[in-house]
C-alpha positions as a Markdown table, in Angstrom:
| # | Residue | x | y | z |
|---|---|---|---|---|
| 1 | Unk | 78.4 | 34.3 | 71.3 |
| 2 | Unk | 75.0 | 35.0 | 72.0 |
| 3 | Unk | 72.3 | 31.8 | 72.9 |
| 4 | Unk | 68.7 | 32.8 | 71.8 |
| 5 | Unk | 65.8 | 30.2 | 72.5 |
| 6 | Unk | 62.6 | 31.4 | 70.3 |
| 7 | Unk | 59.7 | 30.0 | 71.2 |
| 8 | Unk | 56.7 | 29.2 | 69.0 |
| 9 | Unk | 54.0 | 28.6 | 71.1 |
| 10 | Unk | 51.2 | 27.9 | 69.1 |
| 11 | Unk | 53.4 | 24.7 | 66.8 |
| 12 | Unk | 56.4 | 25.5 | 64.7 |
| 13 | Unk | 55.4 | 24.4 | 61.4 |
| 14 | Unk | 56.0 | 25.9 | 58.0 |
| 15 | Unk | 52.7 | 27.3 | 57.5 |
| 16 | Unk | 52.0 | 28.7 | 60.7 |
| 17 | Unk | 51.1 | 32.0 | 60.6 |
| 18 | Unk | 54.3 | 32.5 | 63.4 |
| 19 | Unk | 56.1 | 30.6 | 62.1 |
| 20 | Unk | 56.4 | 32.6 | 59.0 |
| 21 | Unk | 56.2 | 35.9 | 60.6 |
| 22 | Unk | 59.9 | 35.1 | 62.6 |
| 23 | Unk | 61.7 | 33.0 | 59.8 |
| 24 | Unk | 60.9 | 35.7 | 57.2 |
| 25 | Unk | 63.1 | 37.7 | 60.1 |
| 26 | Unk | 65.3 | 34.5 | 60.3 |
| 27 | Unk | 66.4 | 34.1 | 57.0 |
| 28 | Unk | 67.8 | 37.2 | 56.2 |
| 29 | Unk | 69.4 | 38.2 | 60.4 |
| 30 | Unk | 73.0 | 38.5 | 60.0 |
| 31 | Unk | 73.8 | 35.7 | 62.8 |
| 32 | Unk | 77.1 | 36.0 | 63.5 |
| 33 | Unk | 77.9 | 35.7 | 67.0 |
| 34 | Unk | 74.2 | 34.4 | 67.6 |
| 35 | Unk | 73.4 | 30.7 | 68.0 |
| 36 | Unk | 69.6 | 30.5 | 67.6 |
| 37 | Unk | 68.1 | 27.4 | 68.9 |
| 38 | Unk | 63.8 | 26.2 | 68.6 |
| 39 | Unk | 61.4 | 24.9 | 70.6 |
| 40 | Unk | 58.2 | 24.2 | 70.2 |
| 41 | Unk | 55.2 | 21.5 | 71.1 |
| 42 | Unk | 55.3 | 19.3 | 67.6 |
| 43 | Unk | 57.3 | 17.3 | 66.0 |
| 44 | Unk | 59.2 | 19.8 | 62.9 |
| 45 | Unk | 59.4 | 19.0 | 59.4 |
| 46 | Unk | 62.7 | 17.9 | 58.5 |
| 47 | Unk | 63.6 | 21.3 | 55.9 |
| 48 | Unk | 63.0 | 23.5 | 58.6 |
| 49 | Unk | 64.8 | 20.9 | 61.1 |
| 50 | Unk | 67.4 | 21.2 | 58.0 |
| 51 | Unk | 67.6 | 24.7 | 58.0 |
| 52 | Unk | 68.0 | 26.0 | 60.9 |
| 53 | Unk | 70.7 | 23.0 | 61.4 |
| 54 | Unk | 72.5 | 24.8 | 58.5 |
| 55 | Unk | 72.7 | 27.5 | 60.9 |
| 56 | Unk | 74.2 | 25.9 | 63.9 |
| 57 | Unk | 71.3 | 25.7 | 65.4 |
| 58 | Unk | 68.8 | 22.9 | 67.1 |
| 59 | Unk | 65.4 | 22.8 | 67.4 |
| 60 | Unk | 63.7 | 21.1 | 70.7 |
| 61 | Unk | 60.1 | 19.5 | 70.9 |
| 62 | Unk | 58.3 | 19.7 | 74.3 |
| 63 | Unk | 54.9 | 18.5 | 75.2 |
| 64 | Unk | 52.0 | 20.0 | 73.8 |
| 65 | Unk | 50.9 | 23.1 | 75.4 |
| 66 | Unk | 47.2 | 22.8 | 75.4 |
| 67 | Unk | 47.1 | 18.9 | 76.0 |
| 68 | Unk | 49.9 | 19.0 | 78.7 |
| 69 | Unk | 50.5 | 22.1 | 80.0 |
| 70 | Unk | 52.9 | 21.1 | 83.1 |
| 71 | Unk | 54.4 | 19.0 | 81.0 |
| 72 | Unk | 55.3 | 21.4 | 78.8 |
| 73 | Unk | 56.4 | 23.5 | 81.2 |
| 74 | Unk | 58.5 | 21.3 | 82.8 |
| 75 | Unk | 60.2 | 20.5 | 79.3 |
| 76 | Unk | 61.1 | 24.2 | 78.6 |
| 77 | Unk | 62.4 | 24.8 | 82.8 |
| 78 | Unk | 64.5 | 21.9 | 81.7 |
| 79 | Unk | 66.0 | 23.2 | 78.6 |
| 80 | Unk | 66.2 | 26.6 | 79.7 |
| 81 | Unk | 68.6 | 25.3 | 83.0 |
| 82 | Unk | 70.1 | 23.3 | 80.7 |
| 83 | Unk | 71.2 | 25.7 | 77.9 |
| 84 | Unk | 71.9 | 28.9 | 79.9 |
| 85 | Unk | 70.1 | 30.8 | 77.1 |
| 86 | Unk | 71.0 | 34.8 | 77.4 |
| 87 | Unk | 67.7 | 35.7 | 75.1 |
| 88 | Unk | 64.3 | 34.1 | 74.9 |
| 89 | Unk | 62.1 | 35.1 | 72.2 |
| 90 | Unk | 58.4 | 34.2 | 72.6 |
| 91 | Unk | 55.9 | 34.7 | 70.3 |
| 92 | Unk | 52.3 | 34.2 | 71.1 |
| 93 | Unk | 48.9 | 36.1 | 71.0 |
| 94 | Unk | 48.9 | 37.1 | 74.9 |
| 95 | Unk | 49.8 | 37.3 | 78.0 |
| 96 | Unk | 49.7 | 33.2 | 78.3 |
| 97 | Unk | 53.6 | 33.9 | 77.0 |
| 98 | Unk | 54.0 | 34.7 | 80.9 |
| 99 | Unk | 54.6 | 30.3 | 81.8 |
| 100 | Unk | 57.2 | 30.8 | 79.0 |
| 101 | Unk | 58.8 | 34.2 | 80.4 |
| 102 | Unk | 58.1 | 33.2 | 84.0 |
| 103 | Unk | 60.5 | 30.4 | 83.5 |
| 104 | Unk | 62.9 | 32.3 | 81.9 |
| 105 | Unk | 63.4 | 34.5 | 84.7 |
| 106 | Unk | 63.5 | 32.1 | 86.9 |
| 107 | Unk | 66.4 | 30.4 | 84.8 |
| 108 | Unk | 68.1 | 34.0 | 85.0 |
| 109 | Unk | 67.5 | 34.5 | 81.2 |
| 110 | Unk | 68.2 | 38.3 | 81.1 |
| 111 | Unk | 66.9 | 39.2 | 78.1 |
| 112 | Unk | 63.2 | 37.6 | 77.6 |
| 113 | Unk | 61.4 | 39.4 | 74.6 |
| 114 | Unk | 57.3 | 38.8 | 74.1 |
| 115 | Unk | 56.1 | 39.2 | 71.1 |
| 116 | Unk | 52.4 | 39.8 | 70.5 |
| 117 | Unk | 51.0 | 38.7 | 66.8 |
| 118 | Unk | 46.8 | 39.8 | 67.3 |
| 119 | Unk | 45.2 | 42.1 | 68.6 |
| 120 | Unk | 42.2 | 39.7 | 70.5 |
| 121 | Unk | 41.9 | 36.2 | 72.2 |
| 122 | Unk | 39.3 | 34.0 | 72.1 |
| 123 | Unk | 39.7 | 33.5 | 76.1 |
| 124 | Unk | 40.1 | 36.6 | 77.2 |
| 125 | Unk | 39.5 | 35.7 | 80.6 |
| 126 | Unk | 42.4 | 33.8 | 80.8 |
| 127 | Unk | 44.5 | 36.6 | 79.1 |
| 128 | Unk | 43.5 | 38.9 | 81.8 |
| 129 | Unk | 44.2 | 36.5 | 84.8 |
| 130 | Unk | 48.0 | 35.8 | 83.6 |
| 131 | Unk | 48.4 | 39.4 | 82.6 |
| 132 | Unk | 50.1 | 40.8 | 86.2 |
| 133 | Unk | 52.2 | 38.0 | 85.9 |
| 134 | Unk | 53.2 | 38.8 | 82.3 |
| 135 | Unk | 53.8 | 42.2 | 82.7 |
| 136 | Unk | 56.2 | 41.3 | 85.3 |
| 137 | Unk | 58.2 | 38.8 | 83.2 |
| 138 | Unk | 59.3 | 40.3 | 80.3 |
| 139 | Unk | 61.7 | 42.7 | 79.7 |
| 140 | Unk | 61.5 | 44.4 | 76.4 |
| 141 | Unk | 57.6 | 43.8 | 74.5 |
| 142 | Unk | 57.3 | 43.6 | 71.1 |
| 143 | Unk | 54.0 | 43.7 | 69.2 |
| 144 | Unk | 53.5 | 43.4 | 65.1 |
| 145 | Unk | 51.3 | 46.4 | 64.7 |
| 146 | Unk | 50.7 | 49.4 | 67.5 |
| 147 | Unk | 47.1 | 48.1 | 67.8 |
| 148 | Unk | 48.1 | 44.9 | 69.0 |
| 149 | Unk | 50.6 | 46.5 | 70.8 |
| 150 | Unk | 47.8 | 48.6 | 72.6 |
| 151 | Unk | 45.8 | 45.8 | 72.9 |
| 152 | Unk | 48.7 | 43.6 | 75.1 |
| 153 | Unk | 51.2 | 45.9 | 77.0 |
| 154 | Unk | 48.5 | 48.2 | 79.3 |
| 155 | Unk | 51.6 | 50.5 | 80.2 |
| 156 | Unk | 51.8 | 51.3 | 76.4 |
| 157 | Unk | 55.8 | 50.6 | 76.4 |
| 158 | Unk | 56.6 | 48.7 | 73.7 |
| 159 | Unk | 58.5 | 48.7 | 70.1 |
| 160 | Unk | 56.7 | 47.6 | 66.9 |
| 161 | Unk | 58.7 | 45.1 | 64.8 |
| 162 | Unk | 56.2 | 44.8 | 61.7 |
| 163 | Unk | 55.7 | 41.4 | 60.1 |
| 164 | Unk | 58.2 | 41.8 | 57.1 |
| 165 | Unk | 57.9 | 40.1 | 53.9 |
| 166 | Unk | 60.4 | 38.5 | 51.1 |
| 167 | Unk | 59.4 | 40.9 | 48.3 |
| 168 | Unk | 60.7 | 39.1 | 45.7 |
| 169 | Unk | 59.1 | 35.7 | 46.6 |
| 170 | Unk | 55.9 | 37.4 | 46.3 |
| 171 | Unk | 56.2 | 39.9 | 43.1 |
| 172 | Unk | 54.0 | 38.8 | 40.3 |
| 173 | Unk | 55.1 | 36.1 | 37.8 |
| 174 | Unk | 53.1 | 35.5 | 35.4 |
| 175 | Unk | 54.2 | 31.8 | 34.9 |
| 176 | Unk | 52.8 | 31.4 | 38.5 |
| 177 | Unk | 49.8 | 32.2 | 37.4 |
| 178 | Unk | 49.4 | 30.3 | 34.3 |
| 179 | Unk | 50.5 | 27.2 | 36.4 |
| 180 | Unk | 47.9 | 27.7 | 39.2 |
| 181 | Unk | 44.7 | 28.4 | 36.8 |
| 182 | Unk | 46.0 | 25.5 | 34.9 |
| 183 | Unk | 46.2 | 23.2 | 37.9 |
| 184 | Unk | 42.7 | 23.8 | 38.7 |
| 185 | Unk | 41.3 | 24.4 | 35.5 |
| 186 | Unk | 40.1 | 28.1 | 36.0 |
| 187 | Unk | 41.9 | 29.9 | 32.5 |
| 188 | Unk | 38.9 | 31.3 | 31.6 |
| 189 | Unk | 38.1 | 32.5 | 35.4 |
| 190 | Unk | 37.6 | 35.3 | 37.3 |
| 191 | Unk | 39.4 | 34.2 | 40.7 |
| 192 | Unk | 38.5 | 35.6 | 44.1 |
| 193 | Unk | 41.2 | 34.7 | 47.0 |
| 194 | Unk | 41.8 | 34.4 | 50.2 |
| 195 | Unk | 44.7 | 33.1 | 52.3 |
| 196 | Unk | 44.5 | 31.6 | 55.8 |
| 197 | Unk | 43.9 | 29.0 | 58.6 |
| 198 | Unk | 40.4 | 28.0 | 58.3 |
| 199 | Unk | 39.3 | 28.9 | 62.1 |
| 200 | Unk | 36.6 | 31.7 | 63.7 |
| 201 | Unk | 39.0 | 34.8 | 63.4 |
| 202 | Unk | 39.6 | 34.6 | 59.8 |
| 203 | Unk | 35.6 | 34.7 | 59.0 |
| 204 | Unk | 34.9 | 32.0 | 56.2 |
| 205 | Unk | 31.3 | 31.9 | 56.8 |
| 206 | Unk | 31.2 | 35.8 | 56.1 |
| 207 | Unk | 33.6 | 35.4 | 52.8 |
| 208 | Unk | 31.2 | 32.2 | 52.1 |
| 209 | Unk | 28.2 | 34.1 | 52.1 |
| 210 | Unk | 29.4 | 37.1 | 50.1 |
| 211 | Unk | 30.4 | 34.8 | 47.5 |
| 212 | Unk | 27.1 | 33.0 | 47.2 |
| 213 | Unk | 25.8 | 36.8 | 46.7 |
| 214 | Unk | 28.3 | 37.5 | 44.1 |
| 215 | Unk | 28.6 | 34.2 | 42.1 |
| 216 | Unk | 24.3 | 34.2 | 42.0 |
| 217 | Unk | 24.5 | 36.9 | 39.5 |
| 218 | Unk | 28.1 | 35.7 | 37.4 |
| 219 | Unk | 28.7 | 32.3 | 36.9 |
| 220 | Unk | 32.3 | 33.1 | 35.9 |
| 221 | Unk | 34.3 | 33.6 | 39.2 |
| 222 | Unk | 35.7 | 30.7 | 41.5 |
| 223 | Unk | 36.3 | 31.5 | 45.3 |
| 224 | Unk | 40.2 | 30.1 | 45.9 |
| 225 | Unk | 40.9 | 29.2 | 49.7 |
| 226 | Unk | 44.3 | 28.6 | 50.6 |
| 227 | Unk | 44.7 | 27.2 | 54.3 |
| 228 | Unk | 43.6 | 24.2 | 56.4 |
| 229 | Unk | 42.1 | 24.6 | 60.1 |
| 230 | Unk | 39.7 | 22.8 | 61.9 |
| 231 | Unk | 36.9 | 24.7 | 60.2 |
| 232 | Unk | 36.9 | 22.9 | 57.1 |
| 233 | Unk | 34.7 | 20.2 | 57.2 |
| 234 | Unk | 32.3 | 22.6 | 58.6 |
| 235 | Unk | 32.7 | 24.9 | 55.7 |
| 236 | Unk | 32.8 | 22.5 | 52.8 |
| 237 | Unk | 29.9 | 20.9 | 54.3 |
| 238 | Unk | 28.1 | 24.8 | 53.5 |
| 239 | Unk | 29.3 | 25.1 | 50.5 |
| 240 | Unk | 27.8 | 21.6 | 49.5 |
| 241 | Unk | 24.6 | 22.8 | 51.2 |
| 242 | Unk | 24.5 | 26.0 | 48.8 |
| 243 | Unk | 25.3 | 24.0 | 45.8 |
| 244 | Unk | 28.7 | 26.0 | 45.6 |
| 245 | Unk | 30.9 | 22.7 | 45.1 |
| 246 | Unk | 32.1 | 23.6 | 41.4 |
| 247 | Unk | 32.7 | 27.3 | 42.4 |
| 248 | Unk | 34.8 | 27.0 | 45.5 |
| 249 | Unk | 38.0 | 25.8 | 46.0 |
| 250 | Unk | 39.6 | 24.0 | 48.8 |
| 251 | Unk | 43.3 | 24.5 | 47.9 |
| 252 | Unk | 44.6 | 23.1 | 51.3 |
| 253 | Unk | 47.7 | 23.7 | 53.3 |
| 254 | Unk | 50.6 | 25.4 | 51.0 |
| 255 | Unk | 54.0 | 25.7 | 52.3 |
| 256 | Unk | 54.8 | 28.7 | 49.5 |
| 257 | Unk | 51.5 | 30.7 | 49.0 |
| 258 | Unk | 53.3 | 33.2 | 46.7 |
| 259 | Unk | 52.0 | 31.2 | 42.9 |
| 260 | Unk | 48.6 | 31.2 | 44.5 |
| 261 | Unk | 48.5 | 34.9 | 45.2 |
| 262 | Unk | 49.1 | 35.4 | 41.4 |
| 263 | Unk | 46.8 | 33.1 | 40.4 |
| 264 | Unk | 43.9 | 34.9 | 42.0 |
| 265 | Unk | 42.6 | 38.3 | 40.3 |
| 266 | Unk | 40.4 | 39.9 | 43.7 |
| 267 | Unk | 41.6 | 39.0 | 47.1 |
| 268 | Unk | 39.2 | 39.1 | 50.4 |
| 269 | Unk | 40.1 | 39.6 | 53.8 |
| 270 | Unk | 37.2 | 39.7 | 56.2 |
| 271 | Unk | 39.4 | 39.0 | 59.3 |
| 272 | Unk | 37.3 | 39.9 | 62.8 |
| 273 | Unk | 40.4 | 40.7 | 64.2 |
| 274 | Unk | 44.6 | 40.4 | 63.0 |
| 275 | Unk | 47.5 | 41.5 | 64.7 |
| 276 | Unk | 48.8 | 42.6 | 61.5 |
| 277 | Unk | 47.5 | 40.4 | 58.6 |
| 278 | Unk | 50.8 | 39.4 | 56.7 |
| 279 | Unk | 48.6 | 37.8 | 54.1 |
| 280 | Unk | 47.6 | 41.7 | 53.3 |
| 281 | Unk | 50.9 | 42.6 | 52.3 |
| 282 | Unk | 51.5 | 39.7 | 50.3 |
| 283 | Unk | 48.7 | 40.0 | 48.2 |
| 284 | Unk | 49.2 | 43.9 | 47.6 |
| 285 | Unk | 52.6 | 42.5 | 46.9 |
| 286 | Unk | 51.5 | 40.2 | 44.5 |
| 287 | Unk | 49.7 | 43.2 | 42.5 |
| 288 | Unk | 46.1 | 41.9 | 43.6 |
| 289 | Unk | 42.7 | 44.3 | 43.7 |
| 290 | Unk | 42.1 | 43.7 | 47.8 |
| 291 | Unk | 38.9 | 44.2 | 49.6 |
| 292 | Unk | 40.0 | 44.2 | 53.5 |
| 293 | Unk | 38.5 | 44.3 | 56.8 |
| 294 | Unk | 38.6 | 47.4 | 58.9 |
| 295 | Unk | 39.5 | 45.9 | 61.7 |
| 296 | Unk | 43.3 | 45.7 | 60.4 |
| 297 | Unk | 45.6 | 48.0 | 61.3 |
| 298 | Unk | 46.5 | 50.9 | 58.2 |
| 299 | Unk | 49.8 | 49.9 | 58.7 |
| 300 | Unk | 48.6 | 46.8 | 56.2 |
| 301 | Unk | 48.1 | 49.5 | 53.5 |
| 302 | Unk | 50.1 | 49.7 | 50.5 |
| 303 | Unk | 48.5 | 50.2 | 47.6 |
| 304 | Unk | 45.9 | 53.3 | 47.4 |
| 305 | Unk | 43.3 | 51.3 | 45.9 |
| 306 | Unk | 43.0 | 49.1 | 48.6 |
| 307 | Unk | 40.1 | 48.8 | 50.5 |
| 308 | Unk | 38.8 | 49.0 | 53.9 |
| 309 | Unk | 35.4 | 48.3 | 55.0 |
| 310 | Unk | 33.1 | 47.3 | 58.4 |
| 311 | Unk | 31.5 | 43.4 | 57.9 |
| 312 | Unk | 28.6 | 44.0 | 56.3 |
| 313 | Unk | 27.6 | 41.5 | 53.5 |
| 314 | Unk | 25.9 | 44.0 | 51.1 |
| 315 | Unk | 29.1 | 46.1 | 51.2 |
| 316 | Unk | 31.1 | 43.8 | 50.8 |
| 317 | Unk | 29.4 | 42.1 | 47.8 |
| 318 | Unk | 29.6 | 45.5 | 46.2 |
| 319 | Unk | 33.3 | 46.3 | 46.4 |
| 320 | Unk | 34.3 | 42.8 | 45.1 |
| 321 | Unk | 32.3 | 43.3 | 41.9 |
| 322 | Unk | 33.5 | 46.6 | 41.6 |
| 323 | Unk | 36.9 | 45.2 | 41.9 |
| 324 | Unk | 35.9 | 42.4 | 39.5 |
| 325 | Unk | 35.2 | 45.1 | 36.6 |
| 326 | Unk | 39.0 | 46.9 | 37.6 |
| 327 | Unk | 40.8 | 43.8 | 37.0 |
| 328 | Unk | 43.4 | 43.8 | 34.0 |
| 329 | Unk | 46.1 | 41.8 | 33.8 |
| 330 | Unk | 48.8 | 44.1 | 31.7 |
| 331 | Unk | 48.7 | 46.4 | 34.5 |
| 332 | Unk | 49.4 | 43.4 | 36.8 |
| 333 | Unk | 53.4 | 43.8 | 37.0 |
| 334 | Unk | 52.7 | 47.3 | 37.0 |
| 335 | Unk | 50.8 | 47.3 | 40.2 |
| 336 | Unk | 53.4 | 44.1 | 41.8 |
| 337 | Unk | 56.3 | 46.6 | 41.2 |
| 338 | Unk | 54.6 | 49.6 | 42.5 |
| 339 | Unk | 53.5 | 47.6 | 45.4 |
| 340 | Unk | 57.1 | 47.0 | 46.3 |
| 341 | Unk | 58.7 | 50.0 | 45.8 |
| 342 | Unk | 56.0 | 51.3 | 48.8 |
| 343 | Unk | 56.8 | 47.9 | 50.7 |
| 344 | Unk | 60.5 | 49.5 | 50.8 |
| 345 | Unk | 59.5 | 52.6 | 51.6 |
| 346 | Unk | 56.9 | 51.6 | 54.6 |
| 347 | Unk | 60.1 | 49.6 | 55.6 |
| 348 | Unk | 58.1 | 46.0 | 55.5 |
| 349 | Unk | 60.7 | 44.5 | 53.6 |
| 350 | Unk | 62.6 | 41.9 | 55.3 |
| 351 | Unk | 65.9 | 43.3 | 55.7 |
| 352 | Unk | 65.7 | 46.3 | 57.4 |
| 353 | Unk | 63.6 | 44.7 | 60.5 |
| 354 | Unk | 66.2 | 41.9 | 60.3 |
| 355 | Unk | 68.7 | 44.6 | 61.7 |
| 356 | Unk | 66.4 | 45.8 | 64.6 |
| 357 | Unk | 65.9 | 42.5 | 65.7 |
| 358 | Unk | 69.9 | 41.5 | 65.8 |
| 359 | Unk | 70.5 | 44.3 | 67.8 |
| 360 | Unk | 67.7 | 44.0 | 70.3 |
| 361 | Unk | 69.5 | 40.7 | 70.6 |
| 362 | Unk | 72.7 | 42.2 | 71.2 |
| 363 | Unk | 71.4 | 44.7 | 73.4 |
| 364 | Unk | 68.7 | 44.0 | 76.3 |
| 365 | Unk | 68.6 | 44.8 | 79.8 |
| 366 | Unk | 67.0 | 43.5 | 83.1 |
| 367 | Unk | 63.8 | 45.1 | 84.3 |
């Protein structure tokens, strides 16, 4: 029997955008003869508590990371000499992971896997101090895209374990979609989306202001945010500013994004940087019209009509009404199934990763 810790680093919550990158992984990983145990700096919600319980599994709080950071690292030296874990799995969005991975080796954890989900920092300064002292911690990198593996591992050694979707969950259901428009009341709507924590990297302000542009000259489309962040008081307080308050939407926090996907008719993504950008794949999942931003990776690119374009509000404006005059609906399953079918093919889908990762945990070596 193999003992895996995986470590969320940035809070293990259901919609955390790491979170749901590993349990998509999770929930299909053939785990027999693995024991996969948790830990993370919040207190869980009792179905994911639940689930992973189901499996055999625990999950283990320690302090928070950016409130208590010795703390927290004293928790983990003491589970980890506790446990006698053969595999940690951390995922994070730098080379901070190395307090995690330093323990670990430390702890004679053999097998200690980083995995990088972006492809920048917002403290890069700090990334570049810890880096010798990732580098020398790990002993098998993992990144969600080859930019951000680029971007992380300077020796260029590393494997790419794409963030991997539930392709049914998200194909297009037309009852979905009559239940979201109906919720908010937009039936007779043209829907622009967007999914994702409300914070700098995901660029509100941008999609804000390209809506504005858009909405002056057609009445008839709402703007549909799904996500929370510590943004949003900022943001609404703009969009009451610009008179936008019966146009946008502030859907909140959703633990299952998938009905809001097919509710929506054009989805933006004006990310200034992703790792991957999961949400991407969804939404081309979901059969959506999808304007992104060209700073993610073209591994994000499944549908040919998709597009990519450089943050620049006129552009931007442009493609989303053009997308706008594409939409129709009968063609919507059309595109979902189409979408999957190249999902498969890309090898996206869930299962197949699922297979990589259970034997990277049966396999592993020392540095």
């Amino acid at each position: 029997m193999k003992k895996i810790l995986v470590v969320i680093t940035t809070g293990f919550v259901s919609w955390g955008g790491l979170t749901a990158a590993y349990m998509n992984y999770y929930r299909v990983l053939d785990k027999e003869n693995l024991l996969i145990d948790f830990a993370s700096m919040n207190e869980v919600e009792e179905d994911l508590k639940k689930e992973i319980g189901e499996e055999g599994g625990c999950y283990y709080q320690l302090s928070d990371k950016r409130k208590k950071p010795f703390r927290y690292l004293l928790d983990l030296n003491r589970l980890l000499g506790k446990n006698h874990y053969d595999v940690i799995h951390v995922h994070g969005n730098s080379a901070t992971m190395a307090g995690e991975l330093v323990l670990a080796r430390y702890n004679k954890v053999l097998v200690r896997i980083a995995h990088c989900h972006t492809s920048q920092v917002q403290h890069p300064i700090m990334n570049q101090l810890l880096l010798p002292f990732f580098i020398r911690s790990y002993t098998v990198g993992i990144a969600c895209s080859k930019v951000a593996g680029d971007w992380l591992y300077p020796n260029g050694t590393f494997e790419i374990f794409h963030n991997v979707i539930n392709t049914a969950k998200y194909r297009f259901n037309a009852d979905h979609r009559n239940h979201i428009r109906k919720l908010y009341k937009i039936e007779d709507k043209f829907v622009i989306g967007h999914v994702g924590k409300l914070y700098e990297a995901k660029n509100h302000r941008f999609l804000l202001e390209v809506f504005k542009e858009i909405y002056s000259k057609n009445q008839d489309v709402i703007l549909l945010l799904v996500g929370d962040g510590h943004l949003r008081e900022e943001l609404e307080e703009w969009v009451d500013r610009s008179r936008l308050n019966e146009a946008v939407i502030f859907a909140g926090m959703q633990d299952n994004a998938a009905p809001f996907y097919c509710g929506m008719d054009v989805f933006l993504f004006p990310s200034l940087y992703e790792g991957f950008g999961l949400a991407a794949v969804e939404a081309q999942c979901s059969g959506l019209l999808c304007v992104l931003s060209n700073s993610l990776t073209r591994e994000t690119k499944i549908a040919e009509d998709t597009s990519y374009i450089e943050l620049e509000k006129r552009l931007w404006v442009e493609e989303a009404t053009r997308k706008l005059c594409q939409i129709n609906q009968e063609f919507r399953s059309k595109r979902s199934n189409e979408a999957i079918h190249q999902i498969e093919v890309l090898g996206l889908s869930d299962r197949k990763e699922a297979r990589k990762l259970r034997a990277l945990y049966l396999a592993g070596e020392e540095k």
